[in-house]
C-alpha positions as CSV (number, residue, x, y, z in Angstrom):
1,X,-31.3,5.8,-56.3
2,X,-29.5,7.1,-53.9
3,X,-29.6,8.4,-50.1
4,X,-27.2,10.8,-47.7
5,X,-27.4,10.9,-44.2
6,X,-28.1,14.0,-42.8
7,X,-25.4,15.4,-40.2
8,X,-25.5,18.4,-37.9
9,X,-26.6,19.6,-34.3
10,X,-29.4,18.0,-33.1
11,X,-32.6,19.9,-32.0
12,X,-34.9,19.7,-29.3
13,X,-37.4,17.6,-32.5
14,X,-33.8,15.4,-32.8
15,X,-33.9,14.2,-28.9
16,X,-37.4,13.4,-29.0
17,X,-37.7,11.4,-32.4
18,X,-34.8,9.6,-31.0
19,X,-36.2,8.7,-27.9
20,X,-39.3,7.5,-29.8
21,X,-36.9,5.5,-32.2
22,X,-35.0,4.0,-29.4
23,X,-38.2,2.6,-28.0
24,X,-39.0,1.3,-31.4
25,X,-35.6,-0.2,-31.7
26,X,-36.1,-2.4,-28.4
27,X,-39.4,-4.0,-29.6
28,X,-37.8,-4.8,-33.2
29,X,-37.6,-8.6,-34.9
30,X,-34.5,-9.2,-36.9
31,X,-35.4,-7.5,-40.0
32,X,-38.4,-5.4,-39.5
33,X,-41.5,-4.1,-37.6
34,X,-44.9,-4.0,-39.4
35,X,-46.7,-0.4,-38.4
36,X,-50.3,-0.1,-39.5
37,X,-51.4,3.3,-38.0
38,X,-50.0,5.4,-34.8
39,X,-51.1,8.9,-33.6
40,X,-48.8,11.6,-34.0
41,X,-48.0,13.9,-31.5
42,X,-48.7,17.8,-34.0
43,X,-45.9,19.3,-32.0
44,X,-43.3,16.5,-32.9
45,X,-44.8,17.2,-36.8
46,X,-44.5,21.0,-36.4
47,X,-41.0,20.7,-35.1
48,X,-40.0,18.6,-38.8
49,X,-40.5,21.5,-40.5
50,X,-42.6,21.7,-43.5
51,X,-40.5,19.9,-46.1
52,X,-42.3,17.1,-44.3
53,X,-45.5,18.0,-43.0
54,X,-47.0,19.9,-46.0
55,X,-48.7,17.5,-48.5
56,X,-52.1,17.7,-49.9
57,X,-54.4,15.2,-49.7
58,X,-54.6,12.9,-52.6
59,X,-57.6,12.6,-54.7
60,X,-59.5,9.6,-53.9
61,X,-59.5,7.3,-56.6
62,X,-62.1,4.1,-56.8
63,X,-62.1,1.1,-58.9
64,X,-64.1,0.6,-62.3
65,X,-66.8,-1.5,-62.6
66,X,-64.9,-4.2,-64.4
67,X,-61.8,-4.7,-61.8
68,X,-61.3,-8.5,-60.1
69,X,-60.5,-8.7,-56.8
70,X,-56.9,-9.5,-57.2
71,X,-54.3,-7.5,-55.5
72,X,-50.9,-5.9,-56.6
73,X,-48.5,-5.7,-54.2
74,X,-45.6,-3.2,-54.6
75,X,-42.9,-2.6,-52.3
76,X,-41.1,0.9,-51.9
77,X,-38.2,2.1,-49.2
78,X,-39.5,5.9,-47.3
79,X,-37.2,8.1,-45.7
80,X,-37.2,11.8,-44.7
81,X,-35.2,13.2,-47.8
82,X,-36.7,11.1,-50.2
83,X,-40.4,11.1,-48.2
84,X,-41.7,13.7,-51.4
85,X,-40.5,11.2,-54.2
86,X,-42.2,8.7,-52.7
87,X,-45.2,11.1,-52.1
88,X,-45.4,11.6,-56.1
89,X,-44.6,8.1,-56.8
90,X,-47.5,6.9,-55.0
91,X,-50.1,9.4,-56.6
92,X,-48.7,8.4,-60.1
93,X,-49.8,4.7,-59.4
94,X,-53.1,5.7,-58.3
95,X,-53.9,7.8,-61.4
96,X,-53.1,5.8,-63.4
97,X,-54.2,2.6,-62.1
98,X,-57.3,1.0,-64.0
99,X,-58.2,-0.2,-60.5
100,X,-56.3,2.1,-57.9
101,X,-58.2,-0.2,-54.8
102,X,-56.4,-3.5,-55.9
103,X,-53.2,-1.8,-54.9
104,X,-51.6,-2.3,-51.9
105,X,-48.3,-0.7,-51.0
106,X,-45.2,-2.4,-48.5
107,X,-44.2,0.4,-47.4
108,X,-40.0,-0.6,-46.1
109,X,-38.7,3.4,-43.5
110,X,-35.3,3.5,-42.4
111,X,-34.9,2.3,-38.6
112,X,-32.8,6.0,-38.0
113,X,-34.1,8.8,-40.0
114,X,-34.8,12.4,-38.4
115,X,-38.7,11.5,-39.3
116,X,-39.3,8.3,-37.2
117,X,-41.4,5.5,-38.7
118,X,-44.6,6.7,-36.9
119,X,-44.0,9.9,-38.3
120,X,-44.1,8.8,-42.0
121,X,-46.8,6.6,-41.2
122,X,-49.3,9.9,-40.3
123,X,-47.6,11.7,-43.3
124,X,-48.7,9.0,-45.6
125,X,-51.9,8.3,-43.8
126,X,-53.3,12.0,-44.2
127,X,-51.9,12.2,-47.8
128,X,-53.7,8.9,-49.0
129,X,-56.5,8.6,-46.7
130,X,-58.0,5.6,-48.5
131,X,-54.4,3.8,-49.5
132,X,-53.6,0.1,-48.5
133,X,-50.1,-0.1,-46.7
134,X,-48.5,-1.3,-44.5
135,X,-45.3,0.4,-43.1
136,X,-42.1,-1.7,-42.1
137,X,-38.7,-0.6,-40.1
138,X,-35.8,-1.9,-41.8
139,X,-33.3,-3.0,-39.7
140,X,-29.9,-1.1,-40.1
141,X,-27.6,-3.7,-38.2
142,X,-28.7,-6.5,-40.9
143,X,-26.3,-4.7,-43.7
144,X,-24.5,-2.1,-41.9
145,X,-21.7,-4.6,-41.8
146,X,-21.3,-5.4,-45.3
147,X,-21.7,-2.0,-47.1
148,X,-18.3,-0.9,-48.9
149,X,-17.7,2.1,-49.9
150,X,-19.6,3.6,-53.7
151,X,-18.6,6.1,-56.0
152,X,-21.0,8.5,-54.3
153,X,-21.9,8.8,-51.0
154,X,-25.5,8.4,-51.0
155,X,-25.3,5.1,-52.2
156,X,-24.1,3.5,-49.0
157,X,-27.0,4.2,-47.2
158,X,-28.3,0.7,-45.9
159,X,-31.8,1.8,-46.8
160,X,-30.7,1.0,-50.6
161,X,-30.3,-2.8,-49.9
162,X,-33.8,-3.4,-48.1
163,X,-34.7,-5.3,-51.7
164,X,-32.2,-8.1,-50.4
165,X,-34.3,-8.4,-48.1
166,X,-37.6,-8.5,-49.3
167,X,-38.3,-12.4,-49.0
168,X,-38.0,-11.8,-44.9
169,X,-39.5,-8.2,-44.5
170,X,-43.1,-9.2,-46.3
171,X,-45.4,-11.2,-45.1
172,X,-44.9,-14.8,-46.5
173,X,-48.4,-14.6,-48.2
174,X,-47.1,-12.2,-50.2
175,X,-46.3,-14.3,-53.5
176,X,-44.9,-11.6,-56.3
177,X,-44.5,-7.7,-56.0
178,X,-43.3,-4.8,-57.9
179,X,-40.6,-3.1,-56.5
180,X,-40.2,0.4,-57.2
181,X,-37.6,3.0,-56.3
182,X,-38.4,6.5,-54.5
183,X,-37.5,8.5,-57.5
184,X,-40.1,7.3,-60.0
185,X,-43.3,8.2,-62.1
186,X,-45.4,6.0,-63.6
187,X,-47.8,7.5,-66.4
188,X,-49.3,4.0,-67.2
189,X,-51.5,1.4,-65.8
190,X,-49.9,-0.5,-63.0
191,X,-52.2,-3.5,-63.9
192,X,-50.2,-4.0,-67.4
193,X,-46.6,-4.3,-65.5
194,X,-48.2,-7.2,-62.8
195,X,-49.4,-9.0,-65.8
196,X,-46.1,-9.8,-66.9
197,X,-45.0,-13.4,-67.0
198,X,-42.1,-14.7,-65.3
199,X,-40.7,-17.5,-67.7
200,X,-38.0,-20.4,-68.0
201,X,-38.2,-20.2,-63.8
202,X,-37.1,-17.1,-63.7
203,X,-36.9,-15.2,-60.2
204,X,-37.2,-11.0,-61.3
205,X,-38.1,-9.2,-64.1
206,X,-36.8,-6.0,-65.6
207,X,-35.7,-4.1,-68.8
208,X,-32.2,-5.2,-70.0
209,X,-30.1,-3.2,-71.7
210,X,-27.5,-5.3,-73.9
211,X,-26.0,-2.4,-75.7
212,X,-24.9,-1.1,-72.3
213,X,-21.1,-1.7,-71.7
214,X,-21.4,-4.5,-69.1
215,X,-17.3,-4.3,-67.9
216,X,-17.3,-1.0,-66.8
217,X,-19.2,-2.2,-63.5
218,X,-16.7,-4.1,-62.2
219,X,-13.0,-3.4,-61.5
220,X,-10.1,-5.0,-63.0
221,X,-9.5,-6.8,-59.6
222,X,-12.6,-9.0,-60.6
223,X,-12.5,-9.4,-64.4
224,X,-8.5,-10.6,-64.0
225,X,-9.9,-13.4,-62.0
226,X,-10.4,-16.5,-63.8
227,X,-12.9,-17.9,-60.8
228,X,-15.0,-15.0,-60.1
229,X,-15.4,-13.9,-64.1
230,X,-16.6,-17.2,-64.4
231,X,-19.7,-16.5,-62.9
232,X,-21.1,-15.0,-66.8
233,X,-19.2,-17.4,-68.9
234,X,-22.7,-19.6,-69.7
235,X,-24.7,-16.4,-69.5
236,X,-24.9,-13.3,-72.1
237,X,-24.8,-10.9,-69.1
238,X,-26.9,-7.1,-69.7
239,X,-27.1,-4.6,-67.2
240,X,-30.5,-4.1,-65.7
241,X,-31.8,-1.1,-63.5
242,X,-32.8,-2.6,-60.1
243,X,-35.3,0.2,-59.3
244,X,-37.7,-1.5,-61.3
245,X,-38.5,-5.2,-61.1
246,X,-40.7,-7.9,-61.1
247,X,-40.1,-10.2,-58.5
248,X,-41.8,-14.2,-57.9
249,X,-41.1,-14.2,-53.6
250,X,-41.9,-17.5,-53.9
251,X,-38.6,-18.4,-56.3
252,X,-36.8,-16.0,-54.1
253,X,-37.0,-17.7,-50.8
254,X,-36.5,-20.6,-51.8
255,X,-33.8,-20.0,-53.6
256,X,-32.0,-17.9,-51.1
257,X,-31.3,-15.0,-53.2
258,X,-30.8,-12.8,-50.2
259,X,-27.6,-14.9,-49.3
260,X,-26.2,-15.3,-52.9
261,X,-26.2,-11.5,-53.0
262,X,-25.4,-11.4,-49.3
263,X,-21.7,-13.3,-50.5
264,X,-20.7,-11.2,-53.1
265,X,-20.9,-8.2,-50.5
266,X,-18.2,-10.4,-48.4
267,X,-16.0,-10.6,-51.2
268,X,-16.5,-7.2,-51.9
269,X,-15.3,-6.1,-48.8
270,X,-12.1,-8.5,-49.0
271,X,-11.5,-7.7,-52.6
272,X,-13.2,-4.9,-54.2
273,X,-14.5,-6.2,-57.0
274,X,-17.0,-2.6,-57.9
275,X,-17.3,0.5,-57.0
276,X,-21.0,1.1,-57.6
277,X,-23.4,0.4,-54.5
278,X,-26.5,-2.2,-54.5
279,X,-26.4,-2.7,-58.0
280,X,-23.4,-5.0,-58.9
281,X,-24.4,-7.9,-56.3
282,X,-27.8,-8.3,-58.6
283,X,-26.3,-8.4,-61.5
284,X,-23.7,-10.8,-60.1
285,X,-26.4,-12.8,-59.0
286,X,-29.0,-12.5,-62.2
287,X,-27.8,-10.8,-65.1
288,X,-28.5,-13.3,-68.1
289,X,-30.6,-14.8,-66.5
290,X,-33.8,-12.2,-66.0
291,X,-37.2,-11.9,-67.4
292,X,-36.9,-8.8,-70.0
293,X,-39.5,-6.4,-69.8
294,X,-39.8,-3.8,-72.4
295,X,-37.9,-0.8,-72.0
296,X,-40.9,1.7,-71.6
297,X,-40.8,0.4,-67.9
298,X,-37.8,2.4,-66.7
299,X,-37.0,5.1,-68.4
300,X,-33.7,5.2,-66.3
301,X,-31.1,7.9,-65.9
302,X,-32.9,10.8,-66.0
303,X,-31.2,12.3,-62.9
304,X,-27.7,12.3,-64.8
305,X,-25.0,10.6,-63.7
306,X,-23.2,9.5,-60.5
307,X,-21.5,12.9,-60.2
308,X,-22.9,15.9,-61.8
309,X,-26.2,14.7,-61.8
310,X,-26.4,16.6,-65.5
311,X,-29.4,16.7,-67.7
312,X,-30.7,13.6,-69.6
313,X,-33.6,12.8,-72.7
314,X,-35.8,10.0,-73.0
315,X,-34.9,6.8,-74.5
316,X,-36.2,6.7,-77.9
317,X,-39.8,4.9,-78.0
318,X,-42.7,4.7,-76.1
319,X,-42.9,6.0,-72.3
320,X,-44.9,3.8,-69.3
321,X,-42.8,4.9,-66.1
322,X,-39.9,7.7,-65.5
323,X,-37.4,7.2,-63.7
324,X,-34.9,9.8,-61.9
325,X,-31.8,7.5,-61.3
326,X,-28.3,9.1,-60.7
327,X,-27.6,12.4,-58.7
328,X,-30.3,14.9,-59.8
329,X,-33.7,14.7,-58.0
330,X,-36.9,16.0,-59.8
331,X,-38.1,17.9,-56.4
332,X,-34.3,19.8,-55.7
333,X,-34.1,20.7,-59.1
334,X,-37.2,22.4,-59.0
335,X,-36.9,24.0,-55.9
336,X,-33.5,25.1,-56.2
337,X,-35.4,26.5,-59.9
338,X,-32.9,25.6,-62.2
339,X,-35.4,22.3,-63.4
340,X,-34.2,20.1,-66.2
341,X,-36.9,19.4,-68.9
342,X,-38.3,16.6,-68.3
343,X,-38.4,17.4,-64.3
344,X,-41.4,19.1,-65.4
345,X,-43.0,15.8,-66.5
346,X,-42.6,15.3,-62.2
347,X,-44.3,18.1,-61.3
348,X,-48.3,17.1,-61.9
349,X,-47.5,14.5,-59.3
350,X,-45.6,16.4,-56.4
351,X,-48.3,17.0,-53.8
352,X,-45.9,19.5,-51.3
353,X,-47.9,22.7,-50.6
354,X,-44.8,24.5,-49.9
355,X,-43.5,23.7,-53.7
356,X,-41.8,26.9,-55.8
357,X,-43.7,27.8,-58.8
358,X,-40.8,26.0,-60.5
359,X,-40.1,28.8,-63.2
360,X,-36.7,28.8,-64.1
361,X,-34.3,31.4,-63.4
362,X,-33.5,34.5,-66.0
């Protein structure tokens, strides 16, 4: 998944989001700010245009008679351009949740974004009235510095590496969590991929894909090194999607995973040892060495590639959660109506009001 910054004139909305996020900025912790609820101003909304005021509320969904009182904790990033992703990602857990009231969502906005933290807060608020979340600023200054260049531009936003910093942003009662990417679906119960066990002390979870050529994400620089190519020489390294994992916090602080991933950023920037974004420190850090989950879990790629963004199928085998990776987003696709298939498989869960009738062009 991937971000861009937006560019351009500033508006009269611009200034005064600004000033609200500058006074955010000044009461911010290292990391992150934890926002429960704030009032809205309904000028400020009518100024962001409705691209991001004009949801629907969510049906309300309620808990069967046979659901514990355990809760499942997912954590998801929120910006402006990819506020209807998560939109539809949220309403895909809920319906299909076997108890949607168990679920509680950490909820990680960008610290600048032309919709300011309270802003998305309101948004999700009136589109999930009943929804547990909490909603927390990531700070930009704790990456900004190590960021390299990717092969696309959207991947260097720092709102891509909040997971790093997951161990510090939630609340340290928070034990295990699913973390999810913006451009997902899930058409399964949420319940089944929480009950996964972590094994052999493992730290994250995820489906691993060992067919996958597993060079190709690293440049020569780093494979013609006999100490840093030594990192997989006792592992059998397979690339694995970081938009969808299974993650034990409790392994992960105390094992300082944030600064293991942190160090291969430095090198990166002295040596450039990738060229693709947030996903080569992980794998640095935990292929061969992850929990596989079955493959029905992410149904990766289905936004194309790094650079057309072209049209992709399904995986062979059975289905649990889609997942839009690459260029192509479901909601542009279908609003610019030249959809892809399975885009349509998107659409039950897109709550904009303002949404195309998504019939594709003669």
């Amino acid at each position: 998944m991937g971000r861009n910054r937006l560019h351009g004139k500033p508006s009269n909305g611009d200034v005064v989001l600004a000033v609200v996020a500058g006074f955010l900025f000044l009461s911010l912790p290292l990391v992150c700010f934890g926002i429960r609820s704030f009032p809205v101003n309904g000028e400020i909304l009518t100024q962001l245009g409705t691209d991001l005021i004009g949801f629907t509320e969510a049906p309300e969904y309620r808990n069967g008679v046979e659901c514990s009182n355990n809760t499942i904790h997912i954590a998801m990033t929120l910006d402006s351009e990819y506020l209807r992703g998560s939109v539809a990602a949220i309403h895909s857990v809920l319906r299909h949740a076997s108890c949607p009231e168990n679920v509680f969502f950490h909820i990680i906005a960008a610290e600048f974004d032309r919709a300011s933290p309270r802003v998305l807060t309101r948004i999700v608020r009136n589109t999930f009235p009943s929804l547990n979340f909490k909603v927390y600023i990531f700070r930009e200054d704790t990456v900004i510095n190590l960021i390299s260049s990717s092969i696309r531009v959207a991947l260097e936003n720092p709102l891509n590496y909040a997971r790093n910093y997951l161990g510090e942003i939630l609340d340290p009662t928070v034990e295990r969590v699913i973390y999810l990417d913006s451009d997902v679906v899930l058409v399964d119960d949420i319940n089944k991929l929480w009950s996964i066990t972590l094994q052999n002390n493992r730290v994250i979870g995820a489906p691993e894909y060992c067919h996958a050529n597993f060079t190709k994400y690293f440049t020569e620089t780093f494979w013609s090194d006999p100490l840093m190519s030594r990192v997989f020489a006792s592992k059998n390294p397979c690339y694995f999607n970081t938009g969808v994992m299974v993650m034990d916090m409790v392994k992960w602080r105390a094992g300082n995973y944030r600064r293991r991933i942190e160090n291969w950023m430095e090198l990166q920037r002295k040596k450039r040892i990738y060229d693709l974004g947030s996903l080569p420190p992980f794998l640095l850090v935990f292929a061969g060495n992850i929990e596989p989950i079955h493959h029905r879990w992410n149904q990766h790629g289905l936004g194309g590639d790094n650079v057309k963004g072209s049209c992709r199928s399904l995986h062979s085998g059975p289905v649990s959660l889609l997942h839009w990776s690459g260029k192509g987003k479901p909601w542009v696709r279908l609003d610019e109506r030249r959809p892809c298939p399975l885009d349509y498989l998107w659409q039950p869960y897109d709550l904009h009001q303002h949404k195309n009738q998504y019939q594709p062009l003669d």
